[in-house]
N, C-alpha and C positions, 0 to 999 in steps of 0.2 A: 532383506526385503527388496523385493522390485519394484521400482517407481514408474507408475504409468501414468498415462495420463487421464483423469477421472476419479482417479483413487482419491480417499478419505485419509487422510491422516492426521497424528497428533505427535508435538515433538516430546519425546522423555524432559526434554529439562525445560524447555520456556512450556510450562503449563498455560500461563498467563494469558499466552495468545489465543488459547483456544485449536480448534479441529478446524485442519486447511484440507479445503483441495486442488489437487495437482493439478497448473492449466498447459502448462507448459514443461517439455523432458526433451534437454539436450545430452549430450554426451558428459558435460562439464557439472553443470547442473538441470536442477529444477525449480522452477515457479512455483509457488504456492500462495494460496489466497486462503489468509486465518480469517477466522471472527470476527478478528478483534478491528477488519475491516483494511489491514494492511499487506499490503504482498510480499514476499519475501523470497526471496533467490538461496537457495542452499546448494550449497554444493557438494558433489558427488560422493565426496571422502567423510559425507557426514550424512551420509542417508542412511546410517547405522542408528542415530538418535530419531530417525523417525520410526513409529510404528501405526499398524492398521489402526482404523478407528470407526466407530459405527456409521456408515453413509447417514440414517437417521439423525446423528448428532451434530453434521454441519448446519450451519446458521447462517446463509450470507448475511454481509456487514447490509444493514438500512441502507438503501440508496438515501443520499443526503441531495434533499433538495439546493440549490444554488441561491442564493440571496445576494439580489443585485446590492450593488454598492452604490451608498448615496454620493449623490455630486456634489461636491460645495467649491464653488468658484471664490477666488480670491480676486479681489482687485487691488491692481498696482498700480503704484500712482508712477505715472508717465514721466520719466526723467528731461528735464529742464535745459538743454544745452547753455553753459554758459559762454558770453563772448571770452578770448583771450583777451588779455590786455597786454 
């Protein structure tokens, strides 16, 4: 199979992730963006376990909204120099 860039595909053995597709084709590898909303890099010698997959059946991942994080300040109590004696 020829990996371009655009292409739908699905890998024979991680079903799990679901149907990626191609963003990125180096020489070495390829990019791929699953379902399952994570990217993954394959490389060249294994673009045998991928195969076509229906354009129809990709899903990008939900954009996830970002949820700020709450701030909680700590106070420290100010250290006390003692004289020498």
């Amino acid at each position: 199979m020829t990996i371009k860039r655009g292409n739908v595909v699905s890998h024979t053995v991680a079903h799990e992730w679901g149907v990626g597709k191609v963003v990125e084709v180096t020489p070495l590898r390829a990019t791929i963006q699953f379902s399952d909303g994570i990217i993954r890099k394959i490389s060249s010698s294994y673009y045998a376990t991928l195969q076509p997959a229906d354009p129809a059946s990709f899903l990008p991942p939900a954009e996830s909204v970002p949820v700020p994080k709450a701030r909680t300040t700590i106070k420290r109590e100010k250290k006390v120099k003692q004289p020498i004696v």
